[in-house]
N, C-alpha and C positions, 0 to 999 in steps of 0.2 A: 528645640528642634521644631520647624516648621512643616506642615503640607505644601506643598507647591503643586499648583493644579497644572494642569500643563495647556496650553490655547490650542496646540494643532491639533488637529480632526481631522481622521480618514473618511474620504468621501469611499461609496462601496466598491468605485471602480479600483480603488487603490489596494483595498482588503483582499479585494476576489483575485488581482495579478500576486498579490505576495502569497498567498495561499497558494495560487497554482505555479511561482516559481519554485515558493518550499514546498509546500508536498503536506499534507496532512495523512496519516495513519491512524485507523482505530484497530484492533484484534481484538475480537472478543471469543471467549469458551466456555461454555457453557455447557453442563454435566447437570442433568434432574434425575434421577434413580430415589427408588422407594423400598425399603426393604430388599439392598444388596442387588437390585435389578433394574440395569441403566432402561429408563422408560425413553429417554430423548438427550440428544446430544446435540449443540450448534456448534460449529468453527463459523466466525467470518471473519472476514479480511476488508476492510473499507480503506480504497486509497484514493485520493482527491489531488490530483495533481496534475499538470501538462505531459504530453506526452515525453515528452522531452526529458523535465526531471525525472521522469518514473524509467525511461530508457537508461539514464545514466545511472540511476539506485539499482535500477537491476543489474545493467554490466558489473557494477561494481560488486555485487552480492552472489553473481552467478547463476541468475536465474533464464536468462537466456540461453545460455548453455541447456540447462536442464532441461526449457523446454526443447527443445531444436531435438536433442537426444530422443526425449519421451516422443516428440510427433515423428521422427525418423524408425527409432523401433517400432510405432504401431503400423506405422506406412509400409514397412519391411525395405525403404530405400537406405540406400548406404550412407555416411556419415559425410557432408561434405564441408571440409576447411576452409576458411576463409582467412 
């Protein structure tokens, strides 16, 4: 069984459009407590992606819903259907 190298090479424009067609994610959580007493806590959310993909990961996940809801209840306007 051989290596085979491969010739083709991404140039960076090629990199940055697939990256921002697929979408890249990191979540990170992070918990530091010292003796049973949370001193610091991080959530982040890193999403790298066009807008487009990330429109369509949310529809599909339901986070536009959520927000529309959350910004209408704090608004006190009513819920409107599309």
């Amino acid at each position: 069984m051989s290596i085979q190298k491969s010739t083709d090479s991404s140039s960076l424009a090629e990199v940055i459009d697939r990256i921002l067609d697929k979408g890249i994610v990191i979540d990170a959580f992070v918990r530091v407590s010292l003796v049973g007493i949370e001193i610091l806590t991080v959530e982040a959310r890193v999403v790298i992606a066009s807008v487009d993909t990330w429109l369509r990961y949310a529809e599909a996940v339901g986070l536009l819903a959520d927000e529309a809801q959350e910004e209408n209840r704090l608004n006190g306007s009513p819920q409107l259907g599309f």
